[in-house]
N, C-alpha and C positions, 0 to 999 in steps of 0.2 A: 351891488348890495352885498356886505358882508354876512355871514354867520350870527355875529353879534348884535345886529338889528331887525334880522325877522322875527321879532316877538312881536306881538299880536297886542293891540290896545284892548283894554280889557274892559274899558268903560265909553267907546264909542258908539252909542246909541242909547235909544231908549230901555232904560231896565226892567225886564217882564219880572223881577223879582227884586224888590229892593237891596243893594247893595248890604247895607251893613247888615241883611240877614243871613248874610253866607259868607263862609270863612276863607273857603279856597277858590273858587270861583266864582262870576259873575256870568249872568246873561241876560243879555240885550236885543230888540228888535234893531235890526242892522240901520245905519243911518242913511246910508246909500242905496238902498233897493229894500221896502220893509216886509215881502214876502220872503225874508233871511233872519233865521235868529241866531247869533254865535252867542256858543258856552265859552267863556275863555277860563282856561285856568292860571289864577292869577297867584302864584309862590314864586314869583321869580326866584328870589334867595337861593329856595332849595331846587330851582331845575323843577317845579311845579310837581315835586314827590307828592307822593299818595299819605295822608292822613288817616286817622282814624273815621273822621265824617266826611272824608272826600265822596266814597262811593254814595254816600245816601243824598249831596248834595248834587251829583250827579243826575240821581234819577226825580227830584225835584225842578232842578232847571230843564229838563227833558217834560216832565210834565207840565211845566210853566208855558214851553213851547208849543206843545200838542194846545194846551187849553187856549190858544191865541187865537183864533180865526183867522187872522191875516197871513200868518208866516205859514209857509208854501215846506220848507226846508229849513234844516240844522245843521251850522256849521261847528264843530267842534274843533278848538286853537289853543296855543299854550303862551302866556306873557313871557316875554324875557329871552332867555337862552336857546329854551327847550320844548318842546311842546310838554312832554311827561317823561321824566328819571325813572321812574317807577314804583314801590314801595319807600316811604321816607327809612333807611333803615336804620337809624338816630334813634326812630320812636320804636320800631317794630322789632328789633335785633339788640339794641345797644345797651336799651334802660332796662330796667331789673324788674321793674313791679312788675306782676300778675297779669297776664291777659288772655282771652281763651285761644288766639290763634297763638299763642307763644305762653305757656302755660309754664308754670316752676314746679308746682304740687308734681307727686308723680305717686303711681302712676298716670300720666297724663288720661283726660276724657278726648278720643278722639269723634264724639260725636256733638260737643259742648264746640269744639272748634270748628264742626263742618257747619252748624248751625250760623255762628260767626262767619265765617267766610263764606258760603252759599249765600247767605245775605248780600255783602259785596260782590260777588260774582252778579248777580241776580240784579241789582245796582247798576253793572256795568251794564247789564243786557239788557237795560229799559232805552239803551240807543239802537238796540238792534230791533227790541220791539216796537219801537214809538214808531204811532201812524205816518211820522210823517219822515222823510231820507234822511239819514247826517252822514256827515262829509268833515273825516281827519284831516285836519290841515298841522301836515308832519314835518315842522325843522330840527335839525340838530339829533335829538334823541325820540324814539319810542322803545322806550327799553322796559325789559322785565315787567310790570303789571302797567306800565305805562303803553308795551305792545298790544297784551291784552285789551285797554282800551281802545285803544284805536279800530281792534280788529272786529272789535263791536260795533263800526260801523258800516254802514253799506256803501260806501266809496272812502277809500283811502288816497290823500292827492300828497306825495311826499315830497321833500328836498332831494333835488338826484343824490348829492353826500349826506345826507340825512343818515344814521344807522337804527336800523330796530333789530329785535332778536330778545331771546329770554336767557340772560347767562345764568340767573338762579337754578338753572336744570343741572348745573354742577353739582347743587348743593341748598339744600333749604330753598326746596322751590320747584312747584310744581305747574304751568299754567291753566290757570282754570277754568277756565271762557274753551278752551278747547278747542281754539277755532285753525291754526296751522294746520293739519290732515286736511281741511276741509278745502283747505284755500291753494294748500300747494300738492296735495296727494302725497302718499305716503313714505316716499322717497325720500324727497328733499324736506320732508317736513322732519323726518329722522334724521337727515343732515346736520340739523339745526339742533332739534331738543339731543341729541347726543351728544353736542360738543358745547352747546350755548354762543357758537359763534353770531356774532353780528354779520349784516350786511347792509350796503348802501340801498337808497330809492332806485338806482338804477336798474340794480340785479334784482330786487326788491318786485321792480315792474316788468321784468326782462323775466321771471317767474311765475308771474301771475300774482303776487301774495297782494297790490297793489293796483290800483286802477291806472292810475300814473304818475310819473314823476315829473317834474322841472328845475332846472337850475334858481338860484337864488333870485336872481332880480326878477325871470316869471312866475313864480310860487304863488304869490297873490293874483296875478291872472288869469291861472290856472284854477285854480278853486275858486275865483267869484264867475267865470267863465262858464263851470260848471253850476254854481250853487242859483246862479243867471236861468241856465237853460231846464233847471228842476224845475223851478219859482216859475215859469209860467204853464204846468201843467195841472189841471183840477186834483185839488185834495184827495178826492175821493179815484182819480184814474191812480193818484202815485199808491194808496194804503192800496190797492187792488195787486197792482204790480210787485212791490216790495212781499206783502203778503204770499202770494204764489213762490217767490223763489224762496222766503224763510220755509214758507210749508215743509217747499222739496228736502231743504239741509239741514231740516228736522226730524223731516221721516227718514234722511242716513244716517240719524244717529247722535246728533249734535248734542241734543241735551242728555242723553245716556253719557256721552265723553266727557263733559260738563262734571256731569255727577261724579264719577270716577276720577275724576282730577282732581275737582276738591276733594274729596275723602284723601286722596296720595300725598296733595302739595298740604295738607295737615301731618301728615307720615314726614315729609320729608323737611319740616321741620321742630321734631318731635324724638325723632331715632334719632342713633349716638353722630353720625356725620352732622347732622344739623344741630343738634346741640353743641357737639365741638363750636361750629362754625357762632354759635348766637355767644358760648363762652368768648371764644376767641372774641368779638368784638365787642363784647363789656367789658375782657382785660388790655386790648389792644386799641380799641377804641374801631369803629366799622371801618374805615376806607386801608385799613391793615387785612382784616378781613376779603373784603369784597379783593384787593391787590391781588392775596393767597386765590381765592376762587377763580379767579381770571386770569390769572397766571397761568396754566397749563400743570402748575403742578398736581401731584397728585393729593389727593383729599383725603385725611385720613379718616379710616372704615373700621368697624368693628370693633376689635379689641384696642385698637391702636386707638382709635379714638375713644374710646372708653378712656383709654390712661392719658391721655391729650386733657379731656375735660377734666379729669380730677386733680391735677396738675395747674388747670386755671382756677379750678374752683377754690383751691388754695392758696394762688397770688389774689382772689379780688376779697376770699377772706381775711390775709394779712392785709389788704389796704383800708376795709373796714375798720378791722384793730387800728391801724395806725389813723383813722378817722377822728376813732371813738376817742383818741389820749389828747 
């Protein structure tokens, strides 16, 4: 089985939510075993990026789930390429208009944007809280707020070459689920938000950060093998069980880390690095952008990027001029 074919059907089974009510995803009671409901996220195109209603549709098919009586467990899948790219940054980085996590007015409200994105955050987290388990089913990519989801749930089952990681920690981007300390302790979770390197399912599970991994052609055995041996335990033994270990990695702090991310990963795309970076990708268009981030090079800071931005904000006001004639 290649790379290019483990995208997930996104429409096999019965729909706990009518399809054309949801823009990014769909979820279905599974057709092959119906104490299974998979979310699929269905953007191929974009590598199943994050929209602006991705997160709230999220927590809708999560509740669609929970409100079923029959479905035991939740699988969460990506169509196409990818499971999740992460933020679409086309929408979030690229276009100009006005938004509160990505605001023009200045001084910026940093508390109009936590509002905003603790909404999303909080979105993500209705997979960590919903009564009943979900299970990342990880190919190709869990990257930057695409890792973040995944890591919201309570089993992660990856592609061994799979890559997750949060490269925005370079630069305009803070994770906000806050879940990396908690999963791989402090060490190597600094390994990662320091440099934003990716890593494969292997090392992935070979860390801890993952329950497990499998090569391509077991992937789907792997995770219905598991989503199999959930599905016959009583509803009420699995909310019992899950319940106790969120308790524990609640009372260490999770949702304090949480809080503090998002108020940051607002900081950090708001101060002069992260405006460079959101200029830089409205005069350069994003995949120039995200290049520079992921490059190694260095990111310009402070003053330097103060006079970076003013310097773009000048090419995209010469392009308006030459719009406007």
């Amino acid at each position: 089985m290649s790379d290019n074919n483990l995208g997930a059907d996104p429409f096999s089974g019965a729909p706990l939510i009518p399809h054309e009510d949801l823009e990014n995803l769909t979820v279905v009671q599974d057709a092959r075993n119906p104490r299974i409901a998979r979310i699929t996220f269905n953007r191929p195109a974009k590598l199943n990026a994050i929209t602006f209603t991705t997160p709230g549709e999220i927590r809708r098919a999560v509740e669609a789930a929970n409100n079923h009586d029959e479905v035991h467990v939740i699988v969460l899948q990506g169509a196409g390429q990818a499971f999740c790219a992460g933020y679409d940054i086309g929408l979030f980085a690229e276009r100009r208009e006005d938004h509160p996590c990505k605001q023009e007015s200045e001084p910026w409200d940093p508390m109009v944007d936590y509002r905003t994105m603790r909404g999303y955050t909080d979105d993500f987290m209705s997979l960590w809280r919903s009564h009943k388990p979900t299970i990342a089913r990880v190919h190709r990519y869990a990257i930057a707020g695409g890792s973040d989801i995944a890591l919201c749930c309570d089993q992660v089952v990856m592609q061994d070459t799979a890559r997750i990681g949060y490269m925005p920690v370079r630069v305009w981007g803070c994770p906000t689920t806050a879940h990396w300390t908690y999963r791989l302790g402090p060490e190597r979770a600094k390994r990662l938000l320091l440099t934003g390197d990716l890593i494969d399912g292997k090392r992935a599970e070979d860390w801890g950060l993952v329950s497990e991994s499998a090569p391509a052609e077991r992937l789907d055995e792997a995770v219905d093998a598991l989503a199999d041996r959930i599905s016959g335990v009583p509803i009420g033994m699995l909310m019992m069980q899950k319940t106790i270990v969120n308790e524990a990695m609640e009372r260490m702090g999770l949702m304090a880390s949480q809080t503090m991310s998002t108020v940051f990963d607002g900081i950090t795309r708001h101060n002069p690095e992260g405006m460079w970076f959101r200029r830089h990708a409205q005069a350069s268009r994003f995949k120039s952008a995200v290049e520079w981030r992921d490059s190694g090079k260095p990111i310009p800071e402070g003053d330097e990027a103060r006079a970076a931005i003013a310097e773009l904000e000048a090419q995209l006001s010469l392009g308006d001029d030459d719009k406007a004639k």
